[in-house]
Every structure is written in C-alpha cells, then in structure tokens.
N, C-alpha and C positions, 0 to 999 in steps of 0.2 A: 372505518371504511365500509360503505354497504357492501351489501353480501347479492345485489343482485343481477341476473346474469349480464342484465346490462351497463353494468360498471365492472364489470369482468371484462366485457368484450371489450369496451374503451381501455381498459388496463392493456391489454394486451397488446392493443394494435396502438399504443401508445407506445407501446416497448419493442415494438416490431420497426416502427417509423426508426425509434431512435438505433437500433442495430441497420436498418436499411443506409441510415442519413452518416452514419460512423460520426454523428457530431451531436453540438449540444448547443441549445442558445441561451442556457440558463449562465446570469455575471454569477461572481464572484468575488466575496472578499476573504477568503482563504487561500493566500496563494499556498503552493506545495513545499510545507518547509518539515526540513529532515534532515538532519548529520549525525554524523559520529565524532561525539568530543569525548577527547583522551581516551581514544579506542587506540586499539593495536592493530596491523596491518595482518590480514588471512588469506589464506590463499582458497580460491570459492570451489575446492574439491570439499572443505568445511564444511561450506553451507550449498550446496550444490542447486537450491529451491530459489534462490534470489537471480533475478535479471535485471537487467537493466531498461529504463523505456527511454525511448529516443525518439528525437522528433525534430524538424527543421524547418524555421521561422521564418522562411522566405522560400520560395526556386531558387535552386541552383545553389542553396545552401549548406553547411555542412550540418547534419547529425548531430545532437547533441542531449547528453542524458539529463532529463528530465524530474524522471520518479523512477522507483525501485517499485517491484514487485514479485508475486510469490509466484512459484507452478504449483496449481489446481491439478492440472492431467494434462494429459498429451500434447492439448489446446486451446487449455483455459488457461490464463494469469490473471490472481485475485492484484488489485490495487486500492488504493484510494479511492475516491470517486473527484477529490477536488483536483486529481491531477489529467481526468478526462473531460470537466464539463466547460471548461472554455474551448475545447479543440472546435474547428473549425470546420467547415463540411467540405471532406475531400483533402485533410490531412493527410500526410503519411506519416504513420509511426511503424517504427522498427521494432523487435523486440531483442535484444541482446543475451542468450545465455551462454554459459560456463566461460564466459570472460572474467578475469582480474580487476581489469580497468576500466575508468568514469566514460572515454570515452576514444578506450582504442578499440584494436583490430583483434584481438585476443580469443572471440568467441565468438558463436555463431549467429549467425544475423537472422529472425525470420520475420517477414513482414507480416503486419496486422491485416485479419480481412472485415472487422468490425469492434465496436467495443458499446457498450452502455453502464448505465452508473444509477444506484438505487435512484426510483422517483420520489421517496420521501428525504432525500438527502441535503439539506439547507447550509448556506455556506456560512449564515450568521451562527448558528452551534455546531456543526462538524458531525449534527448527528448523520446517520446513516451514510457515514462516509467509505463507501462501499462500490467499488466498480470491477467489471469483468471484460477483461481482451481476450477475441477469440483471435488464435493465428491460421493465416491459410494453409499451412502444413505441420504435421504432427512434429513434436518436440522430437530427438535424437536421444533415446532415454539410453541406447547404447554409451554414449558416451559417462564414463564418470562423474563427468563435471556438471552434468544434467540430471535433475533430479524433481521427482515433486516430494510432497509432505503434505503430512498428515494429519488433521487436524485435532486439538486436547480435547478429551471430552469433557474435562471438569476445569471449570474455570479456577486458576493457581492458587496455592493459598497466600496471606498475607509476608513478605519478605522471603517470597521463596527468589529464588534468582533467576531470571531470564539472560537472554542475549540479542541482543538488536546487531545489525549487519547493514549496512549501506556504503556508498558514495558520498558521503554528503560534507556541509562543513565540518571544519575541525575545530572552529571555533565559532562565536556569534555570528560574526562578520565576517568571515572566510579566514582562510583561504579555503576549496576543496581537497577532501581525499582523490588524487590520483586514483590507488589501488584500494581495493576492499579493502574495509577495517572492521571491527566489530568490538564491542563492548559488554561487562556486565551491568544491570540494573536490577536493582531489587523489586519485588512490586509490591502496589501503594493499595491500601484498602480504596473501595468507591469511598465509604465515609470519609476519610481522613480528605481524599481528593476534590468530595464536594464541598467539605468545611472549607478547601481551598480558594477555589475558583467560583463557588457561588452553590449555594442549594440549587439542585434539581440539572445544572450545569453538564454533570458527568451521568450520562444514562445507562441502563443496562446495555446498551449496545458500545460501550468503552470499557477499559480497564486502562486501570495509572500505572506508571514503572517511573522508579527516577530514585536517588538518593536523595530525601527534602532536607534530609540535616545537615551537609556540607555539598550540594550537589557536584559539578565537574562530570558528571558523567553521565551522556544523552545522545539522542539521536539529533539531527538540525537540516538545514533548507538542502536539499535533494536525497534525503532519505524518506522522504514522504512515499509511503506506498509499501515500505521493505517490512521487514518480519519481524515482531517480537519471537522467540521459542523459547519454550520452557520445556523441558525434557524431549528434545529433539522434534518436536511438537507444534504444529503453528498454534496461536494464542492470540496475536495481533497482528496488525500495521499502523504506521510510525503515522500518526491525525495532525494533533493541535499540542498547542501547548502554550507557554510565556519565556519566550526566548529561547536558550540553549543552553543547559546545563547550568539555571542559575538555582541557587540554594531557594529551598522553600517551594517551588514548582516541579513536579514532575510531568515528564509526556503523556499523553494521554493517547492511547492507540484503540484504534476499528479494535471491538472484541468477535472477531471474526465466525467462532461458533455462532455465536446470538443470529448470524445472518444467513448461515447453512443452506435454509429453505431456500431464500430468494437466488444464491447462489445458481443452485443446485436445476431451478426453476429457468434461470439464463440459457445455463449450459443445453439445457434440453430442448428448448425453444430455438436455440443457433443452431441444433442438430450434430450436436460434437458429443457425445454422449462417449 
C-alpha cells in the first residue's frame, strides 16, 4: 500500500464512511459458517467473553443469532468480518452478552451503534476476516457473566489444546445448539494446513485447530465470529473451513494477534478508547 499522505487520508475516510453507513456493499461468497460438533453444553459464566450477534431479516421481525463474538473492552466486539459485510445500511444488530442461549432472553441486550470490517478482507480466501462492533453503551463488566479477554502473545504451539465455544451446528447439516457448548481441538501446524487446502491458502493472518486424523470435533454454521482460547487467552475466531468436523480438515480461524494494529486503530478512530 503507498505510504502517501494522500492514500492515508482516502484510507481513512474510507473507513469513517463505512463506521458512518453501519453497512457494507461488498457480495459474498463466504456465508458465516460455525458450530460446535460433539461439544459439551457450558454454562457462559466459563467463557464470560463470547456474545452473541443478532440481527432481523425483515421489520417487525424477530432477532435471531447470527454470529458469535468476542469482548475487546467495554465497547468493542471483535468478530469475523464475513458476518458484517452483507449487512445492509440501517440494519439493527443487537449484541447479546452473558446469556446461555442461541436465541432467548437470558442475557443482556445492547444495541449496536456502528460496525466496520478490515478493507483488505476478500471473501474468495477468508483472508483478513476481521471486523469490529462498537456498542452504544459500555458493557456491564459488573456482572460475572460479562467479561472481556486477552489476547496470547505467542502464537500456540503445534498440538497444544484450545477451546472453541459457540451456538452453532451440532452437526454438518443441523440441527442448532440451543445452549452454549464448547469443545476441545488440537492445533494444526500452518504447514500441515497449507499441504491441506492448497499452498499459500492458510496466511499468517490464520492458524488451523481441528483433529485431521479422526476429526468429529469442530466448530460449524453459527459459530462464525466466536473464540478459539488457549490458555484462557484469545488466539482466534471460528473463519473457513471444509465442512464440519470432517476427518482430514481442520477449521481455520482469524489469527487475531496478527490483526492487533488495525483493531486497536478502529477502536480509537470510533472514540471508545
């Protein structure tokens, strides 16, 4: 990218448009796919960083969760980016935390007052799959069930063990998890995961988790956006992959460090510092 001021200022107020507009006109052919197969059911005092996004597909319709995502601070939620760039200008999304469930009354509601999603983020590779809700009121950090998290400083070593957590299917094709579930996965070397899915496929802005030698255990379609952790630590969110939980694939999740800067660059540009 040039370095001059005047593709700086275009940067910006590219990025100001898109926080103004709370939408995106960029298609997609990554829809937002994410579950927990043969996960266990948790109760989210657990994982207190995970919320839920919600959103409704008509007026006068109901709510319905979307994608998972993490607490940044008070009033940031890191997510995906492919579960914000088809929203539509003048959406309402909700944000759901310290609730149980896909899509009850459990936890606390706070409405979205803008969101944006990296500009180098392409839906044909998943790279820079990376986006930021700001909410109109500070999170309830009182509460137990509300929490943020922290992010690892050193990317995992190979087979160490993470935890994925979502809503999502329980198997390929459904049915949903009702209530939180969460799951363990091992994580996957980048080499092993680009031998997979194709040289050059899996960038430094991903890291793989998944069991390749007998898989059964994954994240699937509405857990897109939610947390990998590895020692209590965020690490990832739940991207791309080849199906759900099949042998020989693993998930490929945001390697959320790698993106820190531009994070960090949102948040202070929204003015929620």
């Amino acid at each position: 990218m040039s370095k001059t001021i005047t593709s700086k200022n275009i940067l910006w107020l590219s990025l100001l448009l898109l926080f103004t507009l709370t939408g995106s006109a960029l298609g997609s052919e990554l829809s937002p796919q994410g579950r927990i197969i043969n996960g266990s059911e948790v109760d989210i005092a657990r994982h207190p960083y995970i919320v839920s996004i919600r959103y409704r597909r008509s007026t006068g319709s109901a709510y319905h969760h979307e994608c998972a995502g993490v607490i940044y601070s008070d009033r940031a939620i890191v997510t995906a980016a492919q579960c914000l760039e088809n929203m539509l200008v003048g959406t309402r999304i909700l944000v759901v935390a310290g609730g149980n469930t896909r899509n009850g009354s459990d936890g606390l509601v706070y409405p979205v007052a803008k969101w944006v999603y990296h500009p180098e983020f392409r839906t044909l590779t998943g790279d820079y799959d990376i986006g930021l809700i700001v909410l109109e009121t500070p999170l309830d950090f009182n509460n137990y069930r509300i929490r943020k998290i922290a992010l690892r400083a050193e990317r995992p070593a190979t087979g160490r063990t993470g935890i994925v957590t979502g809503w999502g299917y329980r198997e390929e094709w459904g049915p949903s998890s009702y209530n939180l579930e969460q799951v363990q996965v091992p994580i996957v070397s980048s080499e092993q995961c680009n031998d997979i899915y194709g040289k050059g496929d899996v960038t430094e802005r991903m890291i793989c988790a998944g069991d390749v030698a007998q898989g059964g255990r994954d994240a699937c379609q509405g857990d897109t956006g939610g947390p990998l952790i590895v020692d209590e630590q965020l690490v990832g969110l739940v991207s791309w992959g080849r199906g759900c939980g099949r042998p020989g694939y693993p998930t490929v999740y945001t390697y959320v460090p790698s993106l820190k800067t531009w994070i960090d660059e949102m948040i202070e540009l929204a003015g929620v510092l």
